[in-house]
C-alpha positions in Angstrom: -1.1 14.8 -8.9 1.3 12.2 -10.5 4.7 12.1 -11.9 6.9 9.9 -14.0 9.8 8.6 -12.5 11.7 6.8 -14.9 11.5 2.9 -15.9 10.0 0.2 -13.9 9.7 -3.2 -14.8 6.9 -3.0 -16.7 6.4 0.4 -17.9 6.7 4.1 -16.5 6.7 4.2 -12.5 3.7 6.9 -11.5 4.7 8.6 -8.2 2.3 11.4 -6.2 3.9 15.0 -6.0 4.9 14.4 -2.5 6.8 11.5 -2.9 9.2 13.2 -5.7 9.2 15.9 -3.3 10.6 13.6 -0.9 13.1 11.8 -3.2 14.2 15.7 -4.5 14.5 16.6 -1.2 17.1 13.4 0.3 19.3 13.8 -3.0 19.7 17.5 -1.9 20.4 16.3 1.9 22.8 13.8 0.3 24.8 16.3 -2.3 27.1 18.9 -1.5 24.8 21.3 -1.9 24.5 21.7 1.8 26.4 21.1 4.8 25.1 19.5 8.7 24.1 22.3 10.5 23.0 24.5 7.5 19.4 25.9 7.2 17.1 24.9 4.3 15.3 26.9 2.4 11.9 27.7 3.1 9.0 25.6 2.4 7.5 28.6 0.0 11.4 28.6 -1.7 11.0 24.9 -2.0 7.6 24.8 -3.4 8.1 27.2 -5.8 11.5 25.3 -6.7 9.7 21.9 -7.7 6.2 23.4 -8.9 4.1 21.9 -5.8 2.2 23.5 -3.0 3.6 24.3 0.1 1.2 21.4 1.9 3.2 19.0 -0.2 6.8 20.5 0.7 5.5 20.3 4.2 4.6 16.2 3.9 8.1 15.3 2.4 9.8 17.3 5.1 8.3 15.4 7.5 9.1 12.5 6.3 12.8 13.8 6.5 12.6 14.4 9.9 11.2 11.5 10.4 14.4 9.9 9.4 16.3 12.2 11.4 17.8 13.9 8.7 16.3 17.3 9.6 14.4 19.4 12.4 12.3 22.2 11.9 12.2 24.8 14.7 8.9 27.3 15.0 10.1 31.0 13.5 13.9 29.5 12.4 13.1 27.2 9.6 14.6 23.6 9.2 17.8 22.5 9.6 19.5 19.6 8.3 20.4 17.1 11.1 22.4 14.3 9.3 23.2 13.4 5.7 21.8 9.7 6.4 18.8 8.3 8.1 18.9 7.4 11.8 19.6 3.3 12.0 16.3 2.9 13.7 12.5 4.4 12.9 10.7 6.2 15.8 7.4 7.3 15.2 6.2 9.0 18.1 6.2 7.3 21.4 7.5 4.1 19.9 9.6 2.7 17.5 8.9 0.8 14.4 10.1 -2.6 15.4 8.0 -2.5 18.6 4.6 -1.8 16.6 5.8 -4.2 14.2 5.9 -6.8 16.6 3.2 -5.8 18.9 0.0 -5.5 16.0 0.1 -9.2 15.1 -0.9 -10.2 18.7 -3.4 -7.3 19.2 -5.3 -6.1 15.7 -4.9 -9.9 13.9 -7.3 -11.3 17.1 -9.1 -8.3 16.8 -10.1 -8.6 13.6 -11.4 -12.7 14.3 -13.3 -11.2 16.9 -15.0 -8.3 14.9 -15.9 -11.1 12.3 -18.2 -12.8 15.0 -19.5 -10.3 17.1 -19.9 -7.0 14.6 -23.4 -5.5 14.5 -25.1 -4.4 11.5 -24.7 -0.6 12.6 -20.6 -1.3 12.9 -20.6 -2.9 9.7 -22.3 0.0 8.0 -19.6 2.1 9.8 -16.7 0.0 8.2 -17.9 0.2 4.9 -18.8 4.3 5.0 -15.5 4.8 6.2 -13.9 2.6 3.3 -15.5 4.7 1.1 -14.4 7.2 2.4 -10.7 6.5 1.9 -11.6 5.1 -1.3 -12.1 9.0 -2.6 -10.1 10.8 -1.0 -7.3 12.5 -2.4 -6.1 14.2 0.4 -3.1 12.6 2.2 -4.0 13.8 6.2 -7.7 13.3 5.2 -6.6 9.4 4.4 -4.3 9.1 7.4 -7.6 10.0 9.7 -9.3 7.5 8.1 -7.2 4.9 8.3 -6.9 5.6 12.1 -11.1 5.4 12.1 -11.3 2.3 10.6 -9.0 0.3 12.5 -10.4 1.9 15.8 -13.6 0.8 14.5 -12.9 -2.8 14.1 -11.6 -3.0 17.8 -15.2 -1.3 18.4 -16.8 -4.1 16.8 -14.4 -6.4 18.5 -16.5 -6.3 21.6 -13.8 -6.2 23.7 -12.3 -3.0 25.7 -9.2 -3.9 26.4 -8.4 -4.6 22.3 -9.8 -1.2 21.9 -8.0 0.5 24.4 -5.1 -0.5 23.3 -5.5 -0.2 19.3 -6.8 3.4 20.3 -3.6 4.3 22.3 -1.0 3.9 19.6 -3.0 5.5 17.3 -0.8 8.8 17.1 1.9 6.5 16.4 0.5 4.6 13.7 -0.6 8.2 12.0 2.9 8.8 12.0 4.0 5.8 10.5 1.0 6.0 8.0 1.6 9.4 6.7 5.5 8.1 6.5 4.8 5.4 4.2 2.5 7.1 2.1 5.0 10.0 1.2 7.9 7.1 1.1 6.5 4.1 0.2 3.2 5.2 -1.7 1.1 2.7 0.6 -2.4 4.6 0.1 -3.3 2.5 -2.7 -2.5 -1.0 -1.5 -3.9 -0.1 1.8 -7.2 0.8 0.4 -7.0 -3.1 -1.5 -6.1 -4.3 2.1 -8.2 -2.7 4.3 -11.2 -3.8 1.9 -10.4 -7.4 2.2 -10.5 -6.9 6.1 -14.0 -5.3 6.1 -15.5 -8.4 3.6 -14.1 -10.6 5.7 -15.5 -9.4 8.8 -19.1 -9.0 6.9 -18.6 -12.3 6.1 -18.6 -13.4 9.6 -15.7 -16.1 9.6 -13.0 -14.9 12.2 -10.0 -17.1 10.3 -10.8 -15.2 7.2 -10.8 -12.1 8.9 -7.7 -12.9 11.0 -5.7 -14.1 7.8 -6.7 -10.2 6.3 -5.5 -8.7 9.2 -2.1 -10.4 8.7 -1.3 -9.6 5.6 -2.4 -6.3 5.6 0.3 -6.0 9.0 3.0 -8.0 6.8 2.5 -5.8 3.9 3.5 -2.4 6.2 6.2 -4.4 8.1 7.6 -4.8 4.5 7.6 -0.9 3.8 8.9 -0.1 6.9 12.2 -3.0 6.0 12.3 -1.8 2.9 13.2 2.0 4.6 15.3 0.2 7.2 16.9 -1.3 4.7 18.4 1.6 2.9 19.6 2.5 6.1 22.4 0.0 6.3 
């Protein structure tokens, strides 16, 4: 599901559900209508409020929380925390800036290495789960995916400690995935991204490979300054 959103530069902008779920949501936090402290309405109140499904109320509140502006407690409801976003992303065990700065030096050699050493059954892999994420419609469905794929390049890196590692921030990184895709609308320029990775690889030259790895991790460090951004 799509919306408008008003004019963009060339044309109508085309936003999912959850993302003008989201945007509903922080003008709410940000209006009078409710204080620090006070309790939101439920997630069936606010589907029913914006036309949406309750999945979709449940994405854009975590994004919300994500920015510190509210909590949800089990069997209270959610709460609003702060009118503006917390100075600094954390998703999970670690914040933005230090996964920003630690995937050059880990995924971008990763990728070079994948190029070189990948077997034909690992390539096959990369390209079913592309596919995969190619069709998918389903936002946590994608965010798994996503996590597959890059695990499985550091499998076809050939090297344990590169997979180790990629694999251990992966709950961070689904965070910060689902996050941009409710903020940031990411999904479909991933997809482009993530494809140019997997043709580089099958191509077998590791500088190709290594320069698609690169963008693709300057392209998310750009979505995540964009949100820091609006923060200050």
């Amino acid at each position: 599901m799509t919306v408008t959103a008003g004019p963009a530069k060339y044309g109508i902008e085309r936003i999912s559900a959850t993302e003008a779920v989201f945007r509903a949501l922080t003008a709410m936090i940000q209006s009078d209508r409710y204080a620090v402290g006070d309790r939101l309405p439920a997630e069936l109140a606010l589907a029913r409020e914006f036309g949406v499904s309750r999945s979709v109320v449940r994405e854009a509140l975590h994004a919300c929380a994500t920015l510190g502006l509210t909590e949800t407690r089990t069997g209270s409801g959610t709460f609003l925390l702060a009118k503006t976003q917390n100075s600094q992303l954390v998703f999970g065990d670690f914040s933005a800036r230090d996964l920003i700065e630690a995937r050059p030096h880990i995924e971008v050699p990763t990728a070079g290495y994948a190029a070189e050493r990948r077997t034909p059954d690992q390539l096959a892999n990369l390209h079913r789960i592309l596919a995969k994420l190619d069709a998918t419609k389903d936002l946590h469905a994608w965010v798994k995916l996503d996590g597959e794929l890059h695990v499985a390049i550091a499998e076809a890196s050939a090297n344990p400690v590169f997979l180790s590692v990629v694999a251990s921030t992966r709950q961070a990184l689904d965070i910060q995935s689902e996050f941009l895709n409710v903020t940031q609308a990411r999904q479909h320029a991933s997809d482009i991204e993530h494809a140019e990775i997997v043709k580089a690889i099958e191509s077998g030259s590791a500088e190709q490979a290594r320069n698609a790895m690169a963008n693709h991790l300057r392209q998310v460090a750009v979505a995540v300054s964009n949100i820091d951004a609006a923060a200050h």
